[in-house]
C-alpha positions in Angstrom: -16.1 -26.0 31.8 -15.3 -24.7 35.4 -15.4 -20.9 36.4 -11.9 -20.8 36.8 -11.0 -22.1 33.6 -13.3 -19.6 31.6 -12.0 -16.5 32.4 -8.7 -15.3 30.7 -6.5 -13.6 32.8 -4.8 -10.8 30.1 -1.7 -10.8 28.4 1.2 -11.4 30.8 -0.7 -13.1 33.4 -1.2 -16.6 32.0 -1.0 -18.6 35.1 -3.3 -19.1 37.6 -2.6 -17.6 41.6 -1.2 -20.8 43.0 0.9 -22.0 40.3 4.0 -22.6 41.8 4.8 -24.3 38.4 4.1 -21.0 36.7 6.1 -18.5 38.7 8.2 -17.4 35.8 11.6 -16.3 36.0 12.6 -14.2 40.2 12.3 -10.4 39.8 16.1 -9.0 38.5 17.8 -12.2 37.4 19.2 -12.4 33.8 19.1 -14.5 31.2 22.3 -16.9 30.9 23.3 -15.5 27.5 23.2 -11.9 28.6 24.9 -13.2 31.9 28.2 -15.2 29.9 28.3 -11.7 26.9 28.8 -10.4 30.2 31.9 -12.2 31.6 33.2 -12.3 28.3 33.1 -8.5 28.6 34.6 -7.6 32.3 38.0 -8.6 30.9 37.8 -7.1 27.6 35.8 -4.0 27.9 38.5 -1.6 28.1 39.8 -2.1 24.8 37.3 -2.8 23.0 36.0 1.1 23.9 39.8 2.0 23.3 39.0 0.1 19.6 35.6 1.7 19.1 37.4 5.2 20.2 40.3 4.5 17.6 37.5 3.2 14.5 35.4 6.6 15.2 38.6 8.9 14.9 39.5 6.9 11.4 36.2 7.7 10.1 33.7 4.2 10.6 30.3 6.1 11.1 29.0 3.3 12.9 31.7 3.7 15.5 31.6 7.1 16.0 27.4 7.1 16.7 28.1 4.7 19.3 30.8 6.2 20.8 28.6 10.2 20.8 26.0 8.0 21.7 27.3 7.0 25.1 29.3 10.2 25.3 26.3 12.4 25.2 22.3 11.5 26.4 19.9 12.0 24.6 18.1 15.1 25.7 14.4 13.8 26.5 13.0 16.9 26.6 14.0 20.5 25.5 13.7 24.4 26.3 10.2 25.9 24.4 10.5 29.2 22.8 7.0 30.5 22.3 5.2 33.9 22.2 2.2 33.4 24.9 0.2 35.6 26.5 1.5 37.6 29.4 -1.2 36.8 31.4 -2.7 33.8 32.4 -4.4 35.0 35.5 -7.9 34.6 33.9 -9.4 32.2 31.9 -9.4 34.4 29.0 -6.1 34.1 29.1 -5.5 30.5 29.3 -8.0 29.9 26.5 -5.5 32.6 24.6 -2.5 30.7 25.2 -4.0 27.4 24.7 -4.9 28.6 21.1 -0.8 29.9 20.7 0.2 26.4 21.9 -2.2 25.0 19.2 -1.1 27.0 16.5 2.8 26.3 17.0 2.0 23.1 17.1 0.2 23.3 13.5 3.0 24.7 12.1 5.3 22.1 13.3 7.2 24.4 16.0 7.0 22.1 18.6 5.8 18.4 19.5 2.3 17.2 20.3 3.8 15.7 22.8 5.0 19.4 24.0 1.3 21.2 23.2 0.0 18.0 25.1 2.3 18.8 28.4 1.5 22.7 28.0 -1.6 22.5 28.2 -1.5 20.5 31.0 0.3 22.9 32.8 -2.6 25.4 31.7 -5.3 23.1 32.5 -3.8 23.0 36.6 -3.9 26.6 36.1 -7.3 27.2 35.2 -8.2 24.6 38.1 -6.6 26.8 40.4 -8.4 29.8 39.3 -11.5 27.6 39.2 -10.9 27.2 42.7 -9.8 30.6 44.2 -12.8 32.4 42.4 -15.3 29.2 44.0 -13.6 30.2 47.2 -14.2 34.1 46.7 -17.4 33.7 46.1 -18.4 31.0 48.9 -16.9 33.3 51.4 -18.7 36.7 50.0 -21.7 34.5 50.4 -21.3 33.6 54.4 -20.3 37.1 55.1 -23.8 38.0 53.6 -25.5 35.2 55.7 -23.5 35.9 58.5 -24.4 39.5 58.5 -28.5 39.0 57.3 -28.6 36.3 60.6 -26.7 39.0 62.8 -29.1 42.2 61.1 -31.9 39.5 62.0 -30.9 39.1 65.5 -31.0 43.1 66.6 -34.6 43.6 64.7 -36.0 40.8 67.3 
């Protein structure tokens, strides 16, 4: 068995580089039956939402879902209401509000998805404290090697 032959390539990728048999379909072209639903459609789309519309006002449930479904998006994300701490300039704090964020999330107040993104946002935050106290303290450093080299200079 040849080298090339051995490897597998992963799902979605199971032609070689080269194939110019195994291209697949271009980048943004449709399939035919999606492309004739389509024309069958352009001519008759206006009443068929004028027939969905009249079905959801007589009551069909299945109508009217699709009808709020189109009329309204679905909200992909929504506004938190949670007590954290007020500050969140230390990492005290972050490890207190991390802890809030947990415990809503145990009780079901908001998503793990949600806890997951706040404490993201916290994490950046504590970086960023991470890296102004680094900063602090590199600088109170050359000032005290800056002035020991300068002290050493007028004692010579």
């Amino acid at each position: 068995m040849s080298k090339t032959t051995s490897r597998p390539r992963g799902p979605g990728k199971p032609f070689r580089p080269g194939n110019r048999f195994g291209k697949g379909r271009p980048a943004g072209s449709r399939n035919t039956a999606t492309l004739a639903l389509q024309a069958l459609l352009d001519g008759e789309g206006e009443a068929i939402t004028r027939k969905a519309i009249r079905l959801a006002k007589a009551g069909n449930e299945t109508a009217l879902r699709l009808c709020l479904e189109r009329l309204i998006a679905p909200r992909k994300e929504r506004p938190l209401r949670l007590k954290l701490p007020t500050d969140i300039s230390t990492a005290e704090g972050i490890s207190h509000a991390l802890a809030a964020i947990l415990a809503s999330a145990a009780k079901g107040e908001i998503t793990i998805g949600e806890a997951v993104q706040l404490a993201s946002l916290l994490e950046i935050r504590r970086k960023m404290i991470e890296t102004q106290e680094f900063e602090r303290r590199l600088g109170e450093m050359e000032n005290r090697m800056n002035s020991g080299e300068s002290e050493s200079r007028k004692a010579r």
